[in-house]
C-alpha positions as CSV (number, residue, x, y, z in Angstrom):
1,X,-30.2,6.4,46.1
2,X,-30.8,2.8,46.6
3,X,-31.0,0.4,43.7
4,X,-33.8,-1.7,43.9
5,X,-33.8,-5.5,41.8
6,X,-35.9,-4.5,39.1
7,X,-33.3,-2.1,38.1
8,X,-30.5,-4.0,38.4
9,X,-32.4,-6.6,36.1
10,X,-33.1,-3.7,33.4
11,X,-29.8,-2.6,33.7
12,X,-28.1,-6.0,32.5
13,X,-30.6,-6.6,30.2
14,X,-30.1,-3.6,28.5
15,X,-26.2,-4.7,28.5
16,X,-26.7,-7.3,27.3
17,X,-28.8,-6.2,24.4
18,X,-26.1,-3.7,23.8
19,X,-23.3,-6.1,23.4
20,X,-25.2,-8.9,21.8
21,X,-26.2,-5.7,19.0
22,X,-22.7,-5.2,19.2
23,X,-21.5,-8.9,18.3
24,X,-23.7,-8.6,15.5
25,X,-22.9,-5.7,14.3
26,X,-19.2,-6.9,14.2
27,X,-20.2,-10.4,12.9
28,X,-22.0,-8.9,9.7
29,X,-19.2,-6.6,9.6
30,X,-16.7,-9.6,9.3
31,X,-19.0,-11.4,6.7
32,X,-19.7,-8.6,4.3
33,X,-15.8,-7.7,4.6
34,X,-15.6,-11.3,3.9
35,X,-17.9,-11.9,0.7
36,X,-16.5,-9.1,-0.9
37,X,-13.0,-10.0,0.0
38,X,-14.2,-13.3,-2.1
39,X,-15.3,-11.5,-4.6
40,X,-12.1,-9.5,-5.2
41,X,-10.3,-12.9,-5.7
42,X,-12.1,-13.2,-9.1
43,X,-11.5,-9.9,-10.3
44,X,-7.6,-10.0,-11.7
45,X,-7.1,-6.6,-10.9
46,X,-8.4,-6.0,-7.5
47,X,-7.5,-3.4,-5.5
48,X,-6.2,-6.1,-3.4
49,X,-2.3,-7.8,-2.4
50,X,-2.4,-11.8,-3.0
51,X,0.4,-14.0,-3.5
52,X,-1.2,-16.8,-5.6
53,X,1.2,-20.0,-5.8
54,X,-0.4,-22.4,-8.4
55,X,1.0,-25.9,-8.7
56,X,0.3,-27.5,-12.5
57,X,0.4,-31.2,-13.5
58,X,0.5,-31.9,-17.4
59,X,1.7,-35.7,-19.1
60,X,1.9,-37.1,-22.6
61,X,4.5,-34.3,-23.6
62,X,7.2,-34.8,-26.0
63,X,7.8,-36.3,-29.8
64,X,6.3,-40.2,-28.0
65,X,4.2,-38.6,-25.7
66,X,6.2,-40.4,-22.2
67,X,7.0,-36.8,-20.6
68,X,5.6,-35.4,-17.4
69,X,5.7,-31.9,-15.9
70,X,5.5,-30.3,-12.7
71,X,5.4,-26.3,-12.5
72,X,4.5,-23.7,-10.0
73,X,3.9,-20.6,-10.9
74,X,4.5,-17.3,-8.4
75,X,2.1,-14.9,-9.4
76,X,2.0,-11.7,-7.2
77,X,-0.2,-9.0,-7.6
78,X,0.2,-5.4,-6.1
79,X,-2.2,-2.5,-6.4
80,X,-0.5,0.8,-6.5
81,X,-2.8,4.0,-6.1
82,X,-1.8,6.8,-8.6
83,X,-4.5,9.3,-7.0
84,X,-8.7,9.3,-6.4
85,X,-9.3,8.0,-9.5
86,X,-6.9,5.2,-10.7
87,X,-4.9,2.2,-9.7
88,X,-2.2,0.7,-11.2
89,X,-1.9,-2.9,-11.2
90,X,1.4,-5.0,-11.1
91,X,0.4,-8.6,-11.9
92,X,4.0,-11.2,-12.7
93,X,4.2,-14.2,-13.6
94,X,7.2,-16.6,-12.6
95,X,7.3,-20.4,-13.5
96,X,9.4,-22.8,-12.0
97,X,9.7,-26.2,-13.9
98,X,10.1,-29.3,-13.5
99,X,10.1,-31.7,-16.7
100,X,10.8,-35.5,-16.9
101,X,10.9,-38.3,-19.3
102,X,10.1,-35.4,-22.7
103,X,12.7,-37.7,-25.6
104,X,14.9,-40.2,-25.4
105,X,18.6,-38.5,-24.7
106,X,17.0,-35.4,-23.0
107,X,17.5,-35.0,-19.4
108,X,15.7,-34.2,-16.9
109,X,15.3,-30.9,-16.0
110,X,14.4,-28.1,-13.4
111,X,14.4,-24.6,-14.0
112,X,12.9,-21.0,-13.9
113,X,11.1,-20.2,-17.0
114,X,10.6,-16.4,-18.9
115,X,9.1,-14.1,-16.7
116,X,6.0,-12.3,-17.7
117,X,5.3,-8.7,-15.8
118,X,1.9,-6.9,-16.8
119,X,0.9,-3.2,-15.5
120,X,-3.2,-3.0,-16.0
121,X,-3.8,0.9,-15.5
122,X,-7.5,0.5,-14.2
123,X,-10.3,3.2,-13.2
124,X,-10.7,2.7,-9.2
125,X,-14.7,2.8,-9.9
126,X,-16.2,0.5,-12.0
127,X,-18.2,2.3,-15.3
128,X,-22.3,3.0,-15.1
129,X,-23.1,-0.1,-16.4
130,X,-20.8,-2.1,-13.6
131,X,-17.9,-3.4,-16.0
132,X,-14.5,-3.2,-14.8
133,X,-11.3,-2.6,-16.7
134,X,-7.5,-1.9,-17.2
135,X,-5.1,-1.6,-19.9
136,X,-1.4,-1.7,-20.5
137,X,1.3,-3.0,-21.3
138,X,3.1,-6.5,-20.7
139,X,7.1,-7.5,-20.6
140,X,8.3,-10.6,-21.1
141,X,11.9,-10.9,-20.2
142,X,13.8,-14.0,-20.3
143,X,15.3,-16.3,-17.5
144,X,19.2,-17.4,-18.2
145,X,17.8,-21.3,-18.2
146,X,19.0,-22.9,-21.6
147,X,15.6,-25.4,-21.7
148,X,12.9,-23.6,-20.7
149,X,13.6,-20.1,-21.8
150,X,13.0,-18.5,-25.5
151,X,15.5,-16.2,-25.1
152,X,13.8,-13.3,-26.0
153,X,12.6,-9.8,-24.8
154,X,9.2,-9.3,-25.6
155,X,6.3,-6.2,-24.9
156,X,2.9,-5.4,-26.2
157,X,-0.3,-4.6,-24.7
158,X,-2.4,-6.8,-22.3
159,X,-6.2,-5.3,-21.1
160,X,-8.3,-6.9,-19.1
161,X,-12.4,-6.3,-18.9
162,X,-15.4,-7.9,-16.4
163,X,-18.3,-7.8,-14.8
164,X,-19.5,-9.3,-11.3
165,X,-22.7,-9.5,-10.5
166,X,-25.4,-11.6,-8.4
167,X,-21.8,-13.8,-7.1
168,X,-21.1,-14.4,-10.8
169,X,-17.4,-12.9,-12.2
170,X,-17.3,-12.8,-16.0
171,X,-15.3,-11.5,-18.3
172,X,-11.3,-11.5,-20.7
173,X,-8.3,-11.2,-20.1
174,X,-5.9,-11.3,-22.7
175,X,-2.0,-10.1,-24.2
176,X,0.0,-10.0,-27.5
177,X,3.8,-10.3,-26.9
178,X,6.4,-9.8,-29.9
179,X,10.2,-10.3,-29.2
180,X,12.2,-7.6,-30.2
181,X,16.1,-8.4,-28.7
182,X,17.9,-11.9,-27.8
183,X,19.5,-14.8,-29.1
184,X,19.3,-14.2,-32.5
185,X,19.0,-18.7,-32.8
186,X,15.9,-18.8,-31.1
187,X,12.7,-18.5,-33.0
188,X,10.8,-15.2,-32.3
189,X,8.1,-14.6,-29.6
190,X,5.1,-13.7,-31.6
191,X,2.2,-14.8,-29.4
192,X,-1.5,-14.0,-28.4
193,X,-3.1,-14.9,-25.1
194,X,-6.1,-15.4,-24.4
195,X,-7.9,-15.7,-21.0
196,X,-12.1,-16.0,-20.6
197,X,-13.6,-16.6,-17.2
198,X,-16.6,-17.6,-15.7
199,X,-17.2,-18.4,-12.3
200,X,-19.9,-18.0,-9.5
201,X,-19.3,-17.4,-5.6
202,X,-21.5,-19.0,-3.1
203,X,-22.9,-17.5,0.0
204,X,-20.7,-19.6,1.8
205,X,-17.0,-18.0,-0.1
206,X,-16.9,-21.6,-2.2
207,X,-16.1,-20.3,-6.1
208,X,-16.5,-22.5,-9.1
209,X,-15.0,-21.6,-12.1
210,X,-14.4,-22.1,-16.0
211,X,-11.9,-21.1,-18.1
212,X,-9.3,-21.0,-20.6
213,X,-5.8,-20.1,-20.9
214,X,-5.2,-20.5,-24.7
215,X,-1.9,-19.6,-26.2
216,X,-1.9,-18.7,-30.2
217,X,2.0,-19.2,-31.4
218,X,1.8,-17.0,-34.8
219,X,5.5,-17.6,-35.4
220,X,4.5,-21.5,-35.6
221,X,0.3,-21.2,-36.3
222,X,-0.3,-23.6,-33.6
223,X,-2.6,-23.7,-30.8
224,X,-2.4,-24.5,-27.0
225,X,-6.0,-24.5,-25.3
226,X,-6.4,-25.5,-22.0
227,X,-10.2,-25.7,-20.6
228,X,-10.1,-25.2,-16.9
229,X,-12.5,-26.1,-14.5
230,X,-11.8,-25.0,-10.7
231,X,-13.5,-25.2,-7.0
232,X,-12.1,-22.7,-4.4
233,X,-12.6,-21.7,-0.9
234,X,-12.0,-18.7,1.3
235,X,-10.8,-19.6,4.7
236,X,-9.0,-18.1,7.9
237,X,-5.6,-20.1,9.2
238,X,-5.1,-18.1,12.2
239,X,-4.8,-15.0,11.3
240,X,-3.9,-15.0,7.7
241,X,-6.1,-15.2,4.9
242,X,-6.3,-17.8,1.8
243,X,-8.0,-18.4,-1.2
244,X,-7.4,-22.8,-1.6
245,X,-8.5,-24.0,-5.0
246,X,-8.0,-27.6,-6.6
247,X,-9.0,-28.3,-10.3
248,X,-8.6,-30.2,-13.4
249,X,-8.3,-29.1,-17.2
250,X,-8.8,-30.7,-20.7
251,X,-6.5,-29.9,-23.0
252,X,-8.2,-29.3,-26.5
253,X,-5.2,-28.3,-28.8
254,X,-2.3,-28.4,-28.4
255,X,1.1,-28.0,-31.0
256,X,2.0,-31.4,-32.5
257,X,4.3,-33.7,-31.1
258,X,4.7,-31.5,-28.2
259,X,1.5,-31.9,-26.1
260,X,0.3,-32.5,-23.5
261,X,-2.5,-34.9,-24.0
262,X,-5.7,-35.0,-22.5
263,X,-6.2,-34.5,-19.3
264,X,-4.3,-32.1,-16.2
265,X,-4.6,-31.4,-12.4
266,X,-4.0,-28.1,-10.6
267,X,-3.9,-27.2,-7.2
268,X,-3.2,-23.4,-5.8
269,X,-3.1,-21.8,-2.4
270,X,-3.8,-17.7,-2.9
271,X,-2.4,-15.4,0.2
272,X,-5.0,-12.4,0.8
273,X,-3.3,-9.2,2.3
274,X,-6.6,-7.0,2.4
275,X,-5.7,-3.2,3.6
């Protein structure tokens, strides 16, 4: 049968149709795996691996307010599926310290601080209303560094609850850690955590956010609230994807003659391992 021009000319265009449907099929594809890829960055206990590494910047610390301090905190989180209907969440937390300059006759130091280790036990569907949720319990358990550690082994319960809707994330996230074995000379752990977020994600995968990482010391009644304000980015380096954020906080309490003082910078790189 002999091909005439006409449908040769039909025949590629209707290739090319194909694959251009094809590309753009793919390309949405990419983007909607994409936002909500950018949206499970918000939510603390995503069904989603990350390796967030957050650099921290705080000065005026110490009795005359002349000490600086650097510290990174490790913080990965991994999803474990119990069976169809719930997750368990492994969220630690491991600071490395640097501090300078805190009192006359005190060294400088660098060290690994107390570790914190929550498990968030967390439906894999959010409820009717769209709010998402986990409860359980957190560990604190101490480093062997003489200047940065209290000590102390410490549990009690941690939850976490939020909602994300329209590109905005709000919601708590919080913890109550007593001490209950250690150096008996170190004061006890007796502390209350509290975390509340806001933040909104552009079409484009930029986040701003707001929040607060306040600290209530019952043992000592004192205070240590940090206001957070953020700007972060999703982005592709290769292969391999990362959440980049850079921000600054206020600090509006803090214990006295400790600090810090005013104002702090943080910057954070967040490795995405989506399934």
């Amino acid at each position: 049968m002999k091909i005439t021009r006409r449908q040769t000319l039909i025949a590629a265009a209707l290739v090319c149709a194909v694959m251009a449907t094809t590309t753009q099929a793919i390309a949405d594809d990419e983007a909607s795996s994409e936002a909500e890829l950018a949206k499970k960055t918000q939510n603390p206990i995503a069904d989603l691996i990350s390796l967030p590494l957050q650099l921290n910047y705080d000065h005026d610390i110490g009795p005359e307010q002349d000490g600086k301090t650097w510290y990174l905190k490790v913080q990965p989180v991994i999803p474990i599926s119990l069976n169809e209907d719930w997750n368990v969440i492994s969220r630690t937390i491991l600071p490395i310290q640097y501090q300078k300059d805190y009192a006359p006759g005190v060294d400088d130091h660098t060290g690994v601080g107390d570790v914190t280790q929550s498990f968030f036990f967390s439906p894999k569907q959010p409820t009717e209303s769209g709010w998402i949720w986990g409860v359980g319990p957190a560990l604190l358990i101490p480093s062997d560094n003489e200047q940065m550690s209290s000590k102390k082994w410490g549990a009690g319960p941690t939850f976490v609850v939020l909602k994300q809707e329209h590109g905005w994330t709000y919601g708590m996230l919080a913890n109550q850690i007593w001490s209950y074995a250690g150096t008996d000379s170190r004061p006890d752990v007796n502390a209350t955590f509290l975390q509340p977020f806001l933040s909104y994600t552009t079409s484009h995968y930029t986040t701003f956010a707001i929040n607060s990482e306040s600290t209530y010391n019952r043992e000592a009644r004192q205070w240590s609230v940090p206001i957070n304000l953020s700007v972060s980015q999703l982005l592709k380096i290769d292969k391999q994807l990362i959440s980049a954020q850079a921000g600054v906080r206020y600090w509006a309490d803090t214990p006295d003659n400790v600090g810090p003082e005013h104002w702090g910078l943080r910057l954070a790189v967040t490795f995405l391992f989506p399934k």
